[in-house]
N, CA, C and O atoms as a Tripos MOL2 file, in Angstrom:
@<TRIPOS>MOLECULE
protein
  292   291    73     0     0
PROTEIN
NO_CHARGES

@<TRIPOS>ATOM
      1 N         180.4650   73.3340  -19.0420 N.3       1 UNK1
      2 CA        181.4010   74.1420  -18.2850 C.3       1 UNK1
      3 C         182.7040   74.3120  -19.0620 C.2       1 UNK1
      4 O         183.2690   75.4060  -19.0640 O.2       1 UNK1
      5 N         183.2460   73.1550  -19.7890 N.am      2 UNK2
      6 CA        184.0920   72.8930  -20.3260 C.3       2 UNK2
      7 C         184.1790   74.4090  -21.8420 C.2       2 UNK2
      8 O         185.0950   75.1620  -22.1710 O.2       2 UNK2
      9 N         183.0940   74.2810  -22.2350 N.am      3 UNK3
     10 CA        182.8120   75.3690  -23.2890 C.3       3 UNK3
     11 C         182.7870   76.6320  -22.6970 C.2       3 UNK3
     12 O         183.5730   77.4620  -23.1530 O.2       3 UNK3
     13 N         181.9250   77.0120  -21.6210 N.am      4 UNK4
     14 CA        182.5170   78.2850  -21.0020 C.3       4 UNK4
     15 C         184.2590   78.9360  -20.7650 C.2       4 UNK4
     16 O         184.7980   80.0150  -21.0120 O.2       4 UNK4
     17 N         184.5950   77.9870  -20.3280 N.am      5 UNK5
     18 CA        186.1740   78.0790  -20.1130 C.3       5 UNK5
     19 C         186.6330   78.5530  -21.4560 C.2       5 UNK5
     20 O         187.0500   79.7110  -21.4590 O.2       5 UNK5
     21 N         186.6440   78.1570  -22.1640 N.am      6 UNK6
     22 CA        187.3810   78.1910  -23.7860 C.3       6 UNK6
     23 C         187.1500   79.0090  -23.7740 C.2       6 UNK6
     24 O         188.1340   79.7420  -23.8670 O.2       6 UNK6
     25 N         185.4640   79.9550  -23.6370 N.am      7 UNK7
     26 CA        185.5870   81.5150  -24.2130 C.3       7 UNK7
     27 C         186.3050   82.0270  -23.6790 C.2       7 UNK7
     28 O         187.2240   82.6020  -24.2620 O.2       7 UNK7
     29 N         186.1580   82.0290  -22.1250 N.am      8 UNK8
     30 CA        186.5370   82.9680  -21.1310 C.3       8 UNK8
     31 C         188.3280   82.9360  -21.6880 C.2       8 UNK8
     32 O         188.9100   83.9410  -22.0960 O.2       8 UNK8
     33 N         188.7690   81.9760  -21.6110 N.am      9 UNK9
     34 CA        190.5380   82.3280  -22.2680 C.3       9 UNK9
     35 C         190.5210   83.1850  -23.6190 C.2       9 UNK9
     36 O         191.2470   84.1740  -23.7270 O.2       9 UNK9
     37 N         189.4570   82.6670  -24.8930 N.am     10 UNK10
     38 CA        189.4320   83.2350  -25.6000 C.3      10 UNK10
     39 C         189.2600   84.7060  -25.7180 C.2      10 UNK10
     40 O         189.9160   85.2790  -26.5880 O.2      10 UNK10
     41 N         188.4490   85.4030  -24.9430 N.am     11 UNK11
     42 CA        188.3230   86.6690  -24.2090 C.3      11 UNK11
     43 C         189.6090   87.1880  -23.7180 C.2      11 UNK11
     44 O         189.8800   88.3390  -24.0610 O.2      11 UNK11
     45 N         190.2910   86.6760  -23.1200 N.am     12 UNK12
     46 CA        191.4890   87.2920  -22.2610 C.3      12 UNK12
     47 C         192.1760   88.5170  -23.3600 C.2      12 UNK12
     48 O         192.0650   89.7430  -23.3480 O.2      12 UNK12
     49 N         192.7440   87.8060  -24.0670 N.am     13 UNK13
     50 CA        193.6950   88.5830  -24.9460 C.3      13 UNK13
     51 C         192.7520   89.9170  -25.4490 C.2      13 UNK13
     52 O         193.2470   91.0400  -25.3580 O.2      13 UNK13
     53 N         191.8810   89.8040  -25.7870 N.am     14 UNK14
     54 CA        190.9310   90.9910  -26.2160 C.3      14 UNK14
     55 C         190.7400   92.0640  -25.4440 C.2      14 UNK14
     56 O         190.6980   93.2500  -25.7680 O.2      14 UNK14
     57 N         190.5990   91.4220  -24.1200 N.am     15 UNK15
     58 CA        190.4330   92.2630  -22.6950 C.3      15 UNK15
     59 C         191.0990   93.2420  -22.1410 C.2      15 UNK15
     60 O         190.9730   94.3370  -21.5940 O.2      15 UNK15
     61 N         192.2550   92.0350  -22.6610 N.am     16 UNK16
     62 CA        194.0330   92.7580  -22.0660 C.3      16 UNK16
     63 C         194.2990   93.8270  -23.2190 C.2      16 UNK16
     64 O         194.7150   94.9510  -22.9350 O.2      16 UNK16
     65 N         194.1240   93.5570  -24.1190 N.am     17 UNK17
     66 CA        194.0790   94.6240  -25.5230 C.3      17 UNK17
     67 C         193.4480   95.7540  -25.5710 C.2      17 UNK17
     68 O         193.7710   96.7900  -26.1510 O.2      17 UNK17
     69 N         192.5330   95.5200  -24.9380 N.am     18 UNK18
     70 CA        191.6130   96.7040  -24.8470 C.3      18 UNK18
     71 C         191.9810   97.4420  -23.7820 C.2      18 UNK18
     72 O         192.3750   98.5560  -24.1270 O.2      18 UNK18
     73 N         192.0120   97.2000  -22.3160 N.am     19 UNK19
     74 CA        192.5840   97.4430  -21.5850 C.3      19 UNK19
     75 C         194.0530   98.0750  -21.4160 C.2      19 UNK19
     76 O         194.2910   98.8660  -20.5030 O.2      19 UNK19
     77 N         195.1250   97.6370  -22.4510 N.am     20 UNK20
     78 CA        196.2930   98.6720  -22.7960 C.3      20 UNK20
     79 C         195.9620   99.9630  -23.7630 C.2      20 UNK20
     80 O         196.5810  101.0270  -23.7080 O.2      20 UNK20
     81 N         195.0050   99.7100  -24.5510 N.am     21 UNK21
     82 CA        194.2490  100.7780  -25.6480 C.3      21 UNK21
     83 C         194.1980  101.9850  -24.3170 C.2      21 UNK21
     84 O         194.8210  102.9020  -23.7810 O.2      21 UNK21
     85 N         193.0760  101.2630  -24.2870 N.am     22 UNK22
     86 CA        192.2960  102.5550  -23.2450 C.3      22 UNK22
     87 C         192.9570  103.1680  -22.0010 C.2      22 UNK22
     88 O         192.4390  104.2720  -21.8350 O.2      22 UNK22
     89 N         194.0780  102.8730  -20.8550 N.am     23 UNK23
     90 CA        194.8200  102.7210  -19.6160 C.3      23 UNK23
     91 C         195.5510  102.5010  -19.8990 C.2      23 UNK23
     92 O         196.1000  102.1380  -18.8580 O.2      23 UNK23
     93 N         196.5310  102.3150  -20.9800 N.am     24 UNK24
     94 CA        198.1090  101.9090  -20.9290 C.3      24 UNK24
     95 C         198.9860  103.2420  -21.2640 C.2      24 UNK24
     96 O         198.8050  104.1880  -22.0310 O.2      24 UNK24
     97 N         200.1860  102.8360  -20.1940 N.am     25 UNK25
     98 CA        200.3600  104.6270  -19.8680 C.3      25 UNK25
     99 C         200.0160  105.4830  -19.1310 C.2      25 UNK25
    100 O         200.6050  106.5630  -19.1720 O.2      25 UNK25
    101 N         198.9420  105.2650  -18.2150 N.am     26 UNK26
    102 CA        198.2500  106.1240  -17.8370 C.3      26 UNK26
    103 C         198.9790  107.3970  -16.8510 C.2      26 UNK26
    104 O         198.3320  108.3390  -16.3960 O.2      26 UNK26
    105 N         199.9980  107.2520  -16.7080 N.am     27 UNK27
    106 CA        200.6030  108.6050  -15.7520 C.3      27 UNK27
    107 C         201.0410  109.5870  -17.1640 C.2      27 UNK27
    108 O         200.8130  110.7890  -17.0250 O.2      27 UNK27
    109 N         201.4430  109.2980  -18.0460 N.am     28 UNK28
    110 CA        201.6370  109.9590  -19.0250 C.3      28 UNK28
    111 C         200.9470  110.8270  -19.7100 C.2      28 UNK28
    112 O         201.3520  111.9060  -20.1410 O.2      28 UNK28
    113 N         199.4200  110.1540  -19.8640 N.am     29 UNK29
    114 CA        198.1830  110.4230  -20.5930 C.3      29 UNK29
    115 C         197.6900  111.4130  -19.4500 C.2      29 UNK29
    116 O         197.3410  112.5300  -19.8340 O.2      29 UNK29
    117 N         197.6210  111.1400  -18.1150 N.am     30 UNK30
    118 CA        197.0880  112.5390  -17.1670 C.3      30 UNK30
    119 C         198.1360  113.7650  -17.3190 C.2      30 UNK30
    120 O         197.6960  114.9130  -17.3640 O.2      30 UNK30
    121 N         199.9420  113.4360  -17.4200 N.am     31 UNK31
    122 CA        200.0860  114.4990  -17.6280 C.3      31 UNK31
    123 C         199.9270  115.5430  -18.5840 C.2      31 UNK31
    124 O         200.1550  116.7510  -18.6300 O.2      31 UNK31
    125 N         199.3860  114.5340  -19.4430 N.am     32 UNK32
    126 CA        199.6450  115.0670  -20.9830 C.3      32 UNK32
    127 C         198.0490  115.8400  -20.5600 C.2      32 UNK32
    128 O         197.9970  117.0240  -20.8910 O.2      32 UNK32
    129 N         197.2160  115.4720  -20.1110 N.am     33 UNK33
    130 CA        195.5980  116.1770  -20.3820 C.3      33 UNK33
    131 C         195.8240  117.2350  -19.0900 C.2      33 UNK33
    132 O         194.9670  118.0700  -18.7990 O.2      33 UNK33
    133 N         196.7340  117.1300  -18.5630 N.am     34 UNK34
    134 CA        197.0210  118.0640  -17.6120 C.3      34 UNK34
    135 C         197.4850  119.5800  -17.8680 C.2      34 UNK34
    136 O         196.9000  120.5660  -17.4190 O.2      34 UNK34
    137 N         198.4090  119.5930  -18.5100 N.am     35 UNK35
    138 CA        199.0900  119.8340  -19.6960 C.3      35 UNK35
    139 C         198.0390  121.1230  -20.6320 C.2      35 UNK35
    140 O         197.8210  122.3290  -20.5160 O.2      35 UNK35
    141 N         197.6900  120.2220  -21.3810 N.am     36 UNK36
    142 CA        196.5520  120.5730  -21.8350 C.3      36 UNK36
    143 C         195.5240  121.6930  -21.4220 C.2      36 UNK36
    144 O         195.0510  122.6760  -21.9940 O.2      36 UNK36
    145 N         195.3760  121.0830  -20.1080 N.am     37 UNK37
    146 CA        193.8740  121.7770  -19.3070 C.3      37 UNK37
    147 C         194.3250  122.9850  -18.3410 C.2      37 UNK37
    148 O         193.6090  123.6790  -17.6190 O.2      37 UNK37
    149 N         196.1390  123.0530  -18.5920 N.am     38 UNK38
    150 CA        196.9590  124.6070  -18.3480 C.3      38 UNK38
    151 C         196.6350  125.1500  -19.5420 C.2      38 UNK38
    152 O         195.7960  126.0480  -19.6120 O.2      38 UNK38
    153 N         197.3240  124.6170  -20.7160 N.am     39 UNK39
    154 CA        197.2360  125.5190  -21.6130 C.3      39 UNK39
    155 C         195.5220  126.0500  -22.3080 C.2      39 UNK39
    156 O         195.5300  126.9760  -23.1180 O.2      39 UNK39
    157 N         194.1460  125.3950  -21.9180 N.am     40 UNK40
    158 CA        192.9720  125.7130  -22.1290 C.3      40 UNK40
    159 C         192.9770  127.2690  -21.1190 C.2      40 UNK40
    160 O         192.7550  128.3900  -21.5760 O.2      40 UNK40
    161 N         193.2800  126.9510  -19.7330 N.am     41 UNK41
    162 CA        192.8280  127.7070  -19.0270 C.3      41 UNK41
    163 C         193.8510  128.9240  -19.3200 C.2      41 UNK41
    164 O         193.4730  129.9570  -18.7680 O.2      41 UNK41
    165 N         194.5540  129.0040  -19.7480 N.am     42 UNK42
    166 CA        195.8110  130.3400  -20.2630 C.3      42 UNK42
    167 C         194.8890  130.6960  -21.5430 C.2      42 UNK42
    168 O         195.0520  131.8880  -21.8040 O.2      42 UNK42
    169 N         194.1840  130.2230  -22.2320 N.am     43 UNK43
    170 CA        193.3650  130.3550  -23.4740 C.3      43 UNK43
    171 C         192.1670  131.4150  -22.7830 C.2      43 UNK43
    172 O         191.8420  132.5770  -23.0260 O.2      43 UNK43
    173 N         191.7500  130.4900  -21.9030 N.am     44 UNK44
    174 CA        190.3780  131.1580  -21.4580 C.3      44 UNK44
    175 C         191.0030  132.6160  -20.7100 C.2      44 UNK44
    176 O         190.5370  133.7260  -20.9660 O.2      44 UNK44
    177 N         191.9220  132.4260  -19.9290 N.am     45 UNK45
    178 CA        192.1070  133.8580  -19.3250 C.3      45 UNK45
    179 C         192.1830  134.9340  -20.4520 C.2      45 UNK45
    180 O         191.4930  135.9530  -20.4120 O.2      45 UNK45
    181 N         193.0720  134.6490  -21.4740 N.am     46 UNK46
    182 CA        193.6030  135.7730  -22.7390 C.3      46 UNK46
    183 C         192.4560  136.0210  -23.6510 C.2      46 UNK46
    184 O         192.4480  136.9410  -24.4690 O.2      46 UNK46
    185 N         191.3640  135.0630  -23.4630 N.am     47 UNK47
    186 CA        190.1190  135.5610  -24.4780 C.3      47 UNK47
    187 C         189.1320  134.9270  -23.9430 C.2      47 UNK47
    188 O         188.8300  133.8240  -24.3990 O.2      47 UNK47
    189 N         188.3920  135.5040  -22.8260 N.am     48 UNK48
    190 CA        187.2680  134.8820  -22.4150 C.3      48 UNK48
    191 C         186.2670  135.1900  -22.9840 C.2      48 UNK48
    192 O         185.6480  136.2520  -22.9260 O.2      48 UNK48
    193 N         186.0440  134.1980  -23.6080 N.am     49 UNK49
    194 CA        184.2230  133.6990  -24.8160 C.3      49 UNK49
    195 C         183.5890  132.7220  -23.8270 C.2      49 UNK49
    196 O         183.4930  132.7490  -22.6000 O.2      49 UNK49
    197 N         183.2500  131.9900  -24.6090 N.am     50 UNK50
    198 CA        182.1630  130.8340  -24.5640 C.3      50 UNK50
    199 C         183.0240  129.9060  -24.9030 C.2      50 UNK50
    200 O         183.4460  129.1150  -24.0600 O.2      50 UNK50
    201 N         183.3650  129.8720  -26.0390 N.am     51 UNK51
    202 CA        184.4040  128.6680  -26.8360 C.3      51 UNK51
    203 C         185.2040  128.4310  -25.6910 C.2      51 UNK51
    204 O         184.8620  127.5600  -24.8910 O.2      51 UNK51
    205 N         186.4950  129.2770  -25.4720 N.am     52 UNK52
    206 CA        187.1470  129.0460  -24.5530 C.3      52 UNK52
    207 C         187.1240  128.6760  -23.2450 C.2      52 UNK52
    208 O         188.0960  128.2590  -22.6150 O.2      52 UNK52
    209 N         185.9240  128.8410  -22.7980 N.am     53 UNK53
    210 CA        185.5540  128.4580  -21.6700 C.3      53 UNK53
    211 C         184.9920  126.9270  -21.7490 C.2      53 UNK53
    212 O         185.0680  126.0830  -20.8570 O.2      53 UNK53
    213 N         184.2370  126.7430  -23.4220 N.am     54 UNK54
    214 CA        183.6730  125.3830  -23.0930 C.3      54 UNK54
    215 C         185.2100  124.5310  -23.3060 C.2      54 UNK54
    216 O         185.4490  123.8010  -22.3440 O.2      54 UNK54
    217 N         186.0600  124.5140  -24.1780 N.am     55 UNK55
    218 CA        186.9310  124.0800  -24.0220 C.3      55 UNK55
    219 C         187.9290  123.4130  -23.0670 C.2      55 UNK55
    220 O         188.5290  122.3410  -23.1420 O.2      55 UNK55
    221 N         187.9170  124.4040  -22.1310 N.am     56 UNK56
    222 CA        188.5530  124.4040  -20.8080 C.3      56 UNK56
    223 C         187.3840  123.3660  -19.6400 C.2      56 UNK56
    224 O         187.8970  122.8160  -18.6650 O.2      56 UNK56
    225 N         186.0350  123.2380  -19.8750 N.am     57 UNK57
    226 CA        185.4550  122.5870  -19.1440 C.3      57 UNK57
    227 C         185.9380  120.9570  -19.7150 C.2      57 UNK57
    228 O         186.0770  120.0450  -18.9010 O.2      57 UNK57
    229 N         186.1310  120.7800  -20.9890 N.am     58 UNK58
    230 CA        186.4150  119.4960  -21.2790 C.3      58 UNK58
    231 C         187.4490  119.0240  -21.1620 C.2      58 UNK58
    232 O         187.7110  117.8270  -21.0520 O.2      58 UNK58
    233 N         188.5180  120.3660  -21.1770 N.am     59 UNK59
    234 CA        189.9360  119.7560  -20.7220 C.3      59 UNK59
    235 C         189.8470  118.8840  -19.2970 C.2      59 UNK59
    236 O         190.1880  117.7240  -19.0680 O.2      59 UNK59
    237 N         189.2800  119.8560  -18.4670 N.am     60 UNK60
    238 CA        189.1400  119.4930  -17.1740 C.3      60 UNK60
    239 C         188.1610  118.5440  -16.4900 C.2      60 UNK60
    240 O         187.8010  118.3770  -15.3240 O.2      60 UNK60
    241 N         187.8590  117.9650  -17.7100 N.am     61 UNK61
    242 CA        186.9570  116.7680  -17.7520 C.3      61 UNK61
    243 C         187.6730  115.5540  -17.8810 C.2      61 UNK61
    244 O         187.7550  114.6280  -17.0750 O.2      61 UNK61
    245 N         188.1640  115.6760  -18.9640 N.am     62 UNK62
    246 CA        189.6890  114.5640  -19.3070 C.3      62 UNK62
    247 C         190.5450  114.1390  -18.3510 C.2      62 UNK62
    248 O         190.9290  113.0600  -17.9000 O.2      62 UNK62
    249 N         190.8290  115.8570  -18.0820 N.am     63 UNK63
    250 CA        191.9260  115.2060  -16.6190 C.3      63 UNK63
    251 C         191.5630  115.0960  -15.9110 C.2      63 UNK63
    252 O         192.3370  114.4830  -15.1750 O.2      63 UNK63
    253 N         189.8900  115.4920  -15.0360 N.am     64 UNK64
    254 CA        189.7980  114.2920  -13.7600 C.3      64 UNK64
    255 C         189.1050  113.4020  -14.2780 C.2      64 UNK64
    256 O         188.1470  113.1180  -13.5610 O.2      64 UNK64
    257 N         189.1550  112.8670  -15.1470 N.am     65 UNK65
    258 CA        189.1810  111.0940  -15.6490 C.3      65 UNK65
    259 C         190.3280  110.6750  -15.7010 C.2      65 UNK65
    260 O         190.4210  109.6550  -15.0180 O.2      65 UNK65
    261 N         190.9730  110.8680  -16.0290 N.am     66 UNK66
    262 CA        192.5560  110.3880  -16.2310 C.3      66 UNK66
    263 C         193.1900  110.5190  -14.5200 C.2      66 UNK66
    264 O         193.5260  109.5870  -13.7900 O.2      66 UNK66
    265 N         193.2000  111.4800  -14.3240 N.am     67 UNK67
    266 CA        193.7170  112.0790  -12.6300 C.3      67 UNK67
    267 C         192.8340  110.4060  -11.5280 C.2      67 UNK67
    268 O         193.4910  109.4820  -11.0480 O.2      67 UNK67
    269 N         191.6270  110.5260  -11.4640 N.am     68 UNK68
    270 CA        190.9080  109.2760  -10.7540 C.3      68 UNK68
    271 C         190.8330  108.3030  -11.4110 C.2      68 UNK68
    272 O         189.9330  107.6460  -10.8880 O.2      68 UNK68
    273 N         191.4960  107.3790  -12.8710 N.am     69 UNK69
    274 CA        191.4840  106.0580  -13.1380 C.3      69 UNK69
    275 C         193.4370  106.1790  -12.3290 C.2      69 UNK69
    276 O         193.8430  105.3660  -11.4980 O.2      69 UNK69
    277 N         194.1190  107.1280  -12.7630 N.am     70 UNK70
    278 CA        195.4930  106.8620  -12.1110 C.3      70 UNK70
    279 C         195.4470  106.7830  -10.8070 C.2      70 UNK70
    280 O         196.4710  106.2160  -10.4260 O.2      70 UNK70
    281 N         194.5580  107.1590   -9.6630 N.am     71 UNK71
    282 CA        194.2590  106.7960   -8.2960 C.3      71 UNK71
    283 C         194.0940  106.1890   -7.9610 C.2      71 UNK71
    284 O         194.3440  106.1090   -6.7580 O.2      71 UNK71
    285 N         193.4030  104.9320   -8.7540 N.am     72 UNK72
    286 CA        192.7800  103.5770   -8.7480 C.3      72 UNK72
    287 C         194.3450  102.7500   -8.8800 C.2      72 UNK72
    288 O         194.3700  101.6430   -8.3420 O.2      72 UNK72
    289 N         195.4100  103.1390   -9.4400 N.am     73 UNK73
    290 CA        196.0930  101.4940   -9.5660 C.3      73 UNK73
    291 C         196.9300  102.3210   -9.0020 C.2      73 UNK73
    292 O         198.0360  101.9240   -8.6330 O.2      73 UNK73
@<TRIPOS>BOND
     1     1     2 1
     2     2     3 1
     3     3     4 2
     4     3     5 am
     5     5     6 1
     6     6     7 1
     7     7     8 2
     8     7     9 am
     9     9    10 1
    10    10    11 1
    11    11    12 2
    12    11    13 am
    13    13    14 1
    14    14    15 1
    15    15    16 2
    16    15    17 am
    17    17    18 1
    18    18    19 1
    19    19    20 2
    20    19    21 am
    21    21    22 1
    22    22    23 1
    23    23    24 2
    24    23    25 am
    25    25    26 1
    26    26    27 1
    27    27    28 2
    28    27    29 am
    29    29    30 1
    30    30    31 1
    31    31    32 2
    32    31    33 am
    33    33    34 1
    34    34    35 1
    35    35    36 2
    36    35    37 am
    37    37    38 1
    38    38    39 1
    39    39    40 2
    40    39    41 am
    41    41    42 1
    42    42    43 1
    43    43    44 2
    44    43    45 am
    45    45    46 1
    46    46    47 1
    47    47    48 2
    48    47    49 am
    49    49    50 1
    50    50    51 1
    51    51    52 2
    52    51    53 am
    53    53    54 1
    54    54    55 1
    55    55    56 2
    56    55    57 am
    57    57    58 1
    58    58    59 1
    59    59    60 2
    60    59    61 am
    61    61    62 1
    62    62    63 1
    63    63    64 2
    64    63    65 am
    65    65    66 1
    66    66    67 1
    67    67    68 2
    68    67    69 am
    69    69    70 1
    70    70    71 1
    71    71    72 2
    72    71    73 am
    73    73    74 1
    74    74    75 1
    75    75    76 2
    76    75    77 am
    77    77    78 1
    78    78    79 1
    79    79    80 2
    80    79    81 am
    81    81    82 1
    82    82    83 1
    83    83    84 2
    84    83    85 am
    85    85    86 1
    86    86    87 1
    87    87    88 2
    88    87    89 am
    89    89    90 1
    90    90    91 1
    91    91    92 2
    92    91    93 am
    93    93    94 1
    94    94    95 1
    95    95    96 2
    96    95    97 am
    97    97    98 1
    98    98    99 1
    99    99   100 2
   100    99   101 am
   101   101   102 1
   102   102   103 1
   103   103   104 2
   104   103   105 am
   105   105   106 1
   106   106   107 1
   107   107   108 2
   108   107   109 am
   109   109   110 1
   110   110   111 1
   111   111   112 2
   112   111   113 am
   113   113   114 1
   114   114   115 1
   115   115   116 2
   116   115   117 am
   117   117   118 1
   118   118   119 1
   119   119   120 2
   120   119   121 am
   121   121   122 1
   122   122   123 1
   123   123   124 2
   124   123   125 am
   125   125   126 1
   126   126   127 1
   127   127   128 2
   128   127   129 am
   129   129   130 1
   130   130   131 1
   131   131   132 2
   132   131   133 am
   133   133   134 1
   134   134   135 1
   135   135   136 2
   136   135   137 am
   137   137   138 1
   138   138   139 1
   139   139   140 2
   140   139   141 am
   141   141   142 1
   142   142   143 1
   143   143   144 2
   144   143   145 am
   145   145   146 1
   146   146   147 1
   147   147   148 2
   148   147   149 am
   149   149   150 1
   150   150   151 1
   151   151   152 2
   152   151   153 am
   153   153   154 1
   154   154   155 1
   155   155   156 2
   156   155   157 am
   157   157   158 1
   158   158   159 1
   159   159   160 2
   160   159   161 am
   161   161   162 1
   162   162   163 1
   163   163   164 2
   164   163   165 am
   165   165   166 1
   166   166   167 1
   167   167   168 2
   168   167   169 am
   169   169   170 1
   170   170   171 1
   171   171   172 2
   172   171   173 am
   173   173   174 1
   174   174   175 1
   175   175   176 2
   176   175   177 am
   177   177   178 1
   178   178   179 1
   179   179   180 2
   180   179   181 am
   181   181   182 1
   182   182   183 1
   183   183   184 2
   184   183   185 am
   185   185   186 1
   186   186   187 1
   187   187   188 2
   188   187   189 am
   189   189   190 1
   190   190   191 1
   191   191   192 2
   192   191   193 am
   193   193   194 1
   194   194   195 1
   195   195   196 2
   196   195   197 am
   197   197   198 1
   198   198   199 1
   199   199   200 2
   200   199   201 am
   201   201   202 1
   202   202   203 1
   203   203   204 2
   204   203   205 am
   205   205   206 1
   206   206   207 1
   207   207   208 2
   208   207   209 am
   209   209   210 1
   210   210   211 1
   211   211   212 2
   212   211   213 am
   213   213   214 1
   214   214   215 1
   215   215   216 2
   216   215   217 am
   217   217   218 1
   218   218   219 1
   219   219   220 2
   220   219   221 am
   221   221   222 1
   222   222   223 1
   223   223   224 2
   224   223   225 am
   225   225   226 1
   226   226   227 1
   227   227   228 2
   228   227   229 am
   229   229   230 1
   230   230   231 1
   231   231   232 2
   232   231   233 am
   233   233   234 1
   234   234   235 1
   235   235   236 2
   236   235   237 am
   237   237   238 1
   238   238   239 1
   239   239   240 2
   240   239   241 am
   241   241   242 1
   242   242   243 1
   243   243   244 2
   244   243   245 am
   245   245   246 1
   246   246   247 1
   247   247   248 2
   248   247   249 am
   249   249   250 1
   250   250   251 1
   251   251   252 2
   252   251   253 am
   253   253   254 1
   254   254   255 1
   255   255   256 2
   256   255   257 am
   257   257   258 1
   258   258   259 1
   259   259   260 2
   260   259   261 am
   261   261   262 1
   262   262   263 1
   263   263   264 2
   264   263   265 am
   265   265   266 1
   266   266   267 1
   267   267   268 2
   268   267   269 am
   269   269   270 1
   270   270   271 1
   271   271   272 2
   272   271   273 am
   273   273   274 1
   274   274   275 1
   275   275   276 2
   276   275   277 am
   277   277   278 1
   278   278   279 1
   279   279   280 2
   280   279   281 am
   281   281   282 1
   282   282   283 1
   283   283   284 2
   284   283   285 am
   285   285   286 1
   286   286   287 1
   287   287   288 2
   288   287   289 am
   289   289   290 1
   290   290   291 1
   291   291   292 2
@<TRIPOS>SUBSTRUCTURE
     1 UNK1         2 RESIDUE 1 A UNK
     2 UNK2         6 RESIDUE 1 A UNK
     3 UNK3        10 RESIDUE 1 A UNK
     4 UNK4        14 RESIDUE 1 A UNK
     5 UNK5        18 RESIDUE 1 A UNK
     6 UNK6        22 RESIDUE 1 A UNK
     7 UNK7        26 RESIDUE 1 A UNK
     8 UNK8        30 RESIDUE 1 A UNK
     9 UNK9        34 RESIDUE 1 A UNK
    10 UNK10       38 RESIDUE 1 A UNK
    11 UNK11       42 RESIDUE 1 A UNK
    12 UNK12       46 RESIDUE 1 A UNK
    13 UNK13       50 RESIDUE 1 A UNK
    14 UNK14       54 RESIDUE 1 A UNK
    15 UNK15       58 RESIDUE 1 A UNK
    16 UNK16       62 RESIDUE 1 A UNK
    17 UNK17       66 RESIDUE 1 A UNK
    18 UNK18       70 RESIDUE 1 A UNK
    19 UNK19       74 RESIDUE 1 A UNK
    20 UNK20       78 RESIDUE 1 A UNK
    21 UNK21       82 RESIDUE 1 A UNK
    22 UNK22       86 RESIDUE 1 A UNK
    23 UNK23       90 RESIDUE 1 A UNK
    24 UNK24       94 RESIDUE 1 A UNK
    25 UNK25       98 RESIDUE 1 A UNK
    26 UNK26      102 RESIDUE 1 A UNK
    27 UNK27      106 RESIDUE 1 A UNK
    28 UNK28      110 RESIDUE 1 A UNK
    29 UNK29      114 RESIDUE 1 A UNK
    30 UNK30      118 RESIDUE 1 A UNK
    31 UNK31      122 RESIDUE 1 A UNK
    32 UNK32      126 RESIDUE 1 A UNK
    33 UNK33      130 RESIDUE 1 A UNK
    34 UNK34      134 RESIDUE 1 A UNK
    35 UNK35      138 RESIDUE 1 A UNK
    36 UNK36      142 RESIDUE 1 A UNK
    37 UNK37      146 RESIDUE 1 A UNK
    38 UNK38      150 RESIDUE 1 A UNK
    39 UNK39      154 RESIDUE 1 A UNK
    40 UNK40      158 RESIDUE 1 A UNK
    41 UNK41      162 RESIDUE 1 A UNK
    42 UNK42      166 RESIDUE 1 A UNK
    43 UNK43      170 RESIDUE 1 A UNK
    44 UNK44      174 RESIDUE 1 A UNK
    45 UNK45      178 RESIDUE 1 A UNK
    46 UNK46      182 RESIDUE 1 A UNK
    47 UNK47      186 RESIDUE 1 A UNK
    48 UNK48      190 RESIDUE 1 A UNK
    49 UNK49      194 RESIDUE 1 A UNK
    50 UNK50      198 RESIDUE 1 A UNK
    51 UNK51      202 RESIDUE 1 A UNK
    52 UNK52      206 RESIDUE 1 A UNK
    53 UNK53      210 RESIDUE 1 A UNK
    54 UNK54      214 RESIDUE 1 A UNK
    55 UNK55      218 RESIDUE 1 A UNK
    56 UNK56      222 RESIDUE 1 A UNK
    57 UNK57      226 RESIDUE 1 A UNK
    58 UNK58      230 RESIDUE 1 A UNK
    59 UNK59      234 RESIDUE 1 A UNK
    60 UNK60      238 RESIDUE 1 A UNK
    61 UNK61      242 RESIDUE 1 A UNK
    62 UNK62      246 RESIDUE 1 A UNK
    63 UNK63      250 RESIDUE 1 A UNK
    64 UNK64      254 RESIDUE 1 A UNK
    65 UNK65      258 RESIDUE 1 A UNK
    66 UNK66      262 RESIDUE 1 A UNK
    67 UNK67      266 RESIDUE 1 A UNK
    68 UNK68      270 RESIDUE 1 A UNK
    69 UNK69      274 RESIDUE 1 A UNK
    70 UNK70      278 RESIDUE 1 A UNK
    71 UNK71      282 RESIDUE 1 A UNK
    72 UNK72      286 RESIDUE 1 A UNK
    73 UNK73      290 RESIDUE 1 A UNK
């Protein structure tokens, strides 16, 4: 049990590291893909292709990932 413990602390810092990587910031990072997924869709209106449109689906992919992990905390 004693050896379990050790990892599990040893883990922490990695966790927490990773965890600021990926989520740290996060109101910033939605506005910023927010942002973004205006200026895709001003793209797609002024030249509607394919490109622009797939573009704009991924913007708006980003930001409701970003939009529902910032709902969560």
């Amino acid at each position: 049990m004693h050896m379990f413990h050790k990892k599990l602390k040893a883990l922490k810092p990695l966790l927490r590291a990773l965890n600021r990587e990926r989520y740290g910031d996060i109101t910033r990072r939605t506005q910023v893909a927010f942002q973004v997924l205006c200026e895709r869709q001003r793209q797609a209106l002024l030249n509607p292709c394919t490109e622009t449109f797939e573009a704009e689906a991924a913007a708006a992919s980003e930001w409701n990932h970003y939009a529902e992990v910032e709902e969560h905390f």
